[in-house]
N, C-alpha and C positions, 0 to 999 in steps of 0.2 A: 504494500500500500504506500502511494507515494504521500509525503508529507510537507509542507511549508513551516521553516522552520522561524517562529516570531521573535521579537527581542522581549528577553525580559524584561519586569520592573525595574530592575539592579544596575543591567544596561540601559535602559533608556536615562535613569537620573545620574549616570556616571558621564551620560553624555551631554545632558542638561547641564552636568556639571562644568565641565570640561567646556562648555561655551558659553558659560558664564564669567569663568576662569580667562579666555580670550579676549572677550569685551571687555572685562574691567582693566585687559593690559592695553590696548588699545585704545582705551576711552583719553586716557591723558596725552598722545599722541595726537589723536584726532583734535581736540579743544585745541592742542599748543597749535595744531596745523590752522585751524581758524581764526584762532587771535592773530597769528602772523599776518592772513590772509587780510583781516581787518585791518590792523595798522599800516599795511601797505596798500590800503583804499582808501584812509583817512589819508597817508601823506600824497597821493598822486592828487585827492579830493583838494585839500588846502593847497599845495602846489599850482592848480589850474584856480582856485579864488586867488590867489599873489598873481599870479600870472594877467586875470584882469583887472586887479587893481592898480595896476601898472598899467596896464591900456589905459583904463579910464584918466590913471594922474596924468598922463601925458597927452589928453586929449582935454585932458581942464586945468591947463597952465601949473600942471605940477601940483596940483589940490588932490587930496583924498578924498573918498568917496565921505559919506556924511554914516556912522557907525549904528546907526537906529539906534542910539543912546538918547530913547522918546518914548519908553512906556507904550510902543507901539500906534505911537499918534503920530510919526512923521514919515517922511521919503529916506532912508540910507540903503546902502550895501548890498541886506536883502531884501527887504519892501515897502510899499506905498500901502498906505493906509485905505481899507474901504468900509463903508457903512458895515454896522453890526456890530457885535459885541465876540469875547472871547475870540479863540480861532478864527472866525470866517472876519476878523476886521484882518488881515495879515495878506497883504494882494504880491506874492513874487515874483513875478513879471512885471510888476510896478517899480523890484528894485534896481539899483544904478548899474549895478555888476548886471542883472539878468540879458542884458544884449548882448554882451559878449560871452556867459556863459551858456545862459538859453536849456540845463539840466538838472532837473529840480533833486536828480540822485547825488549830484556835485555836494547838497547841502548837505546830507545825512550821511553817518556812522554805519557803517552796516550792523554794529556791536549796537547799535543803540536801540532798544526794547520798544519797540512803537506802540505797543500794552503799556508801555507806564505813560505817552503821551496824555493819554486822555486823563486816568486818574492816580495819584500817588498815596499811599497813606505813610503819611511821614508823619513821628509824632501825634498818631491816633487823627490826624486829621486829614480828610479828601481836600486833595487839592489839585487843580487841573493846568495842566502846563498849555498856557493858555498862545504862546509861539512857539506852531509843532513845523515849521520848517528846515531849521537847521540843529544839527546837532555839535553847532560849532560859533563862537561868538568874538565879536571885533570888540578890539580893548579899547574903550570910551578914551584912552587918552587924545589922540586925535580932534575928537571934540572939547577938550579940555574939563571929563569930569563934570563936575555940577555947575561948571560953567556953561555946558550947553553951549557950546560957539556954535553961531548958526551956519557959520563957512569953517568947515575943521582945517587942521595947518596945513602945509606943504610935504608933500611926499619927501622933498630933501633934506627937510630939517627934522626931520628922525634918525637916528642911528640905524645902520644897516643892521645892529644885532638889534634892536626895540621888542618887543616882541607885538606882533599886530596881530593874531587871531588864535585862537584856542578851544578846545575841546569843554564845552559848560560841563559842570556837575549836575548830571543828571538824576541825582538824589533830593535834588533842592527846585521842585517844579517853578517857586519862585523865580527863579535864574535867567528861567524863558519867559519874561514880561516884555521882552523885547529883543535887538540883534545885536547889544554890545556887553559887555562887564565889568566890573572893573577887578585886579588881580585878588583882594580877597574872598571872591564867590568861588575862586578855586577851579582845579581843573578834575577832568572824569577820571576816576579811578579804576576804567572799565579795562586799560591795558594795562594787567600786574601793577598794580600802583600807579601808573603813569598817564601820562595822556601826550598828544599829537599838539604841537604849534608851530607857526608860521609867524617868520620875520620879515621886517621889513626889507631886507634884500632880496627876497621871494623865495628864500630857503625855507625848509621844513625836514622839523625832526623830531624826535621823542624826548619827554622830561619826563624825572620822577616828582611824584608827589614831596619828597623830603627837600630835595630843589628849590621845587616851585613855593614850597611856606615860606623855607629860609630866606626867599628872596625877598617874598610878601613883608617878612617881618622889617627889614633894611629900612635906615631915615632917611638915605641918600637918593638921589635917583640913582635908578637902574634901569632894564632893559625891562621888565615891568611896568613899574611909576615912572614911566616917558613921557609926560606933557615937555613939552621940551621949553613952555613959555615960563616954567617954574622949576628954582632953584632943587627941589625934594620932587620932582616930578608929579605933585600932585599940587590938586587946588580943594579948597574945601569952602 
C-alpha cells in the first residue's frame, strides 16, 4: 500500500522555528538598509531645495527667498497662503522655490510617519500638525527672527557654512505652524540620533543630535544663530 508521508508536529515548529530565527537576523539588516536608503533621499531632497534657492537669489538680486517664518499667513520658500483654516490654508505651488522645483516628494522625508501628520499625542494631548508639507524647515534667520524682515538678507552675507534648512522634530506637531524655525525646536531624531541639513553653500550633510544642542547652547554667533545683522546672531 502506497503511503504519503506528512511532516510532523515537531517538524513543522522546528521549522516555524528556524524562520523565525532568520527574520529576526535579518530584521536589523533590512531597517539599517532603509534608514540609509532614507538619509540619502533626505540629502539629494535638500540638495535640489539649495540648489533653487540659489536660482531664485540670483534671479532677485542676491535676496533669499522669504523662510515662511508667518504662522502660515505669508508667501516664503514653501507656500502662499489660501483661505481656510489648519492644513488646507498651506497652497505649495504658491511657494517661491515651487517653479523651479515643481515636486511636492522634494519636501518630505520618506522616514517621516505621515500617520503622525494629522494627529500626535504628545503629553496626553491631540494635536495636529497643522503644515503637512515639508518635513524639513528654513532657519528664520534670514528673516531676522522676530524681527520678521519683510525683505530677508542677501544670499552673500551669510557664511557658506550658516546653516539654512533642517530636518523639524517631528515629535513636536507644534514645529509645523509654519516653513521656518528657529535652532532650539531642534532637529528629527528619526536618523540614529541625527538628522539631514543644508548650508548655505548648497552642501548637505548629516549632524548628531549632541552637535546640534551644543551648538544651540553657544552666546556667540554661529552657523546656527546666523542673523548676520547681529553681533550673537540672534534678535529678540
Amino acid at each position: 500500500m502506497n503511503t504519503k508521508r506528512a511532516f510532523t508536529l515537531i517538524e513543522l515548529l522546528v521549522v516555524i522555528a528556524i524562520i523565525a530565527i532568520l527574520a529576526a537576523l535579518l530584521m536589523p539588516a533590512l531597517s539599517k538598509a532603509k534608514l540609509s536608503a532614507s538619509k540619502a533621499t533626505d540629502l539629494n531632497n535638500l540638495k535640489q531645495v539649495m540648489m533653487a534657492l540659489h536660482v531664485y537669489a540670483s534671479d532677485e538680486n542676491d535676496v533669499n527667498p522669504l523662510p515662511n517664518w508667518d504662522n502660515g499667513y505669508g508667501t516664503g520658500w514653501l507656500y502662499s497662503p489660501d483661505d481656510g483654516s489648519g492644513p488646507s490654508r498651506f497652497n505649495p505651488k504658491g511657494g517661491l522655490l515651487w517653479p523651479i522645483l515643481r515636486e511636492a516628494k522634494v519636501y518630505v522625508c520618506p522616514s517621516d510617519d505621515t500617520q503622525m501628520w494629522h494627529w500626535s499625542n504628545h503629553d496626553q494631548v491631540n494635536e495636529q500638525r497643522n503644515q503637512q508639507l515639508s518635513s524639513y524647515a528654513m532657519n528664520g534667520a534670514v528673516a531676522g527672527y522676530m524681527l520678521m524682515l519683510p525683505r530677508p538678507v542677501k544670499l552673500s552675507v551669510m557664511r557658506p557654512d550658516d546653516c539654512a534648512f533642517w530636518e523639524t522634530d517631528e515629535t513636536e506637531p507644534y514645529y509645523f505652524n509654519d516653513g521656518a524655525n528657529y535652532p532650539p525646536e531642534g532637529v528629527s531624531p528619526r536618523h540614529q540620533q541625527g538628522g539631514i541639513q543644508a548650508v548655505f553653500d548648497g552642501s548637505v550633510n548629516y549632524i548628531k543630535l549632541t552637535e546640534w544642542y551644543s551648538e544651540v547652547t553657544e552666546t556667540n554667533r554661529n552657523r546656527l544663530w546666523c542673523y548676520p545683522n547681529s553681533p550673537d546672531g540672534r534678535t529678540y
